[in-house]
N, C-alpha and C positions, 0 to 999 in steps of 0.2 A: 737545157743547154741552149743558147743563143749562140750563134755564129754569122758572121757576115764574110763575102768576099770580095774583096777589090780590088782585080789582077789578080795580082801573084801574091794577094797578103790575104790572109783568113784571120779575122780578129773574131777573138770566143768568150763566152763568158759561162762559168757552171757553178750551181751551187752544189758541193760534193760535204755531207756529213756536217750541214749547217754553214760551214765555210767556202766564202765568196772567190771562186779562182776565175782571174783573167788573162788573159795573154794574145800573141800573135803567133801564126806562125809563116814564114816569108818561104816560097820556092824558087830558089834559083837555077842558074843552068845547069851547074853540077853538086847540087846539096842543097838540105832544107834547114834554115834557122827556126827553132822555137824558143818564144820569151814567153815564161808564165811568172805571172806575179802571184805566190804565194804567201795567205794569211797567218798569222799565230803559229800556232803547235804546227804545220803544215811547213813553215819554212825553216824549222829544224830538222827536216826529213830531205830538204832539197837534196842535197847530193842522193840519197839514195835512189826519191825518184827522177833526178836527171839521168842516173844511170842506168834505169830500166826502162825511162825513155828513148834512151841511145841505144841501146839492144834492141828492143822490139821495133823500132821505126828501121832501123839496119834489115831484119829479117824482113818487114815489109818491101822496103826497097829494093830487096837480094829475088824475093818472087817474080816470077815472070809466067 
């Protein structure tokens, strides 16, 4: 996994299971944006993992 930060924007790049995934993700004052660009067979799955994105980053955020 490659990752850079600049400010408040983390651009990433992984190869997961042969498949090239890139994206950002931005920190704002009250929430975080994440864009991944998803390849082939991987962006038939988007919704599901946007969804378990949005759960597990939630419980992150919910830790103190």
């Amino acid at each position: 996994m490659d990752q850079r930060w600049e400010g408040d924007r983390l651009t990433f790049a992984a190869l997961v299971a042969g498949q090239d995934i890139r994206g950002t993700l931005d920190v704002l004052a009250d929430s975080i944006r994440m864009d991944i660009i998803l390849p082939g067979i991987l962006g038939l799955l988007a919704g599901k993992i946007s969804g378990k994105l949005k759960q597990e980053g939630q419980l992150l955020l919910e830790k103190k």
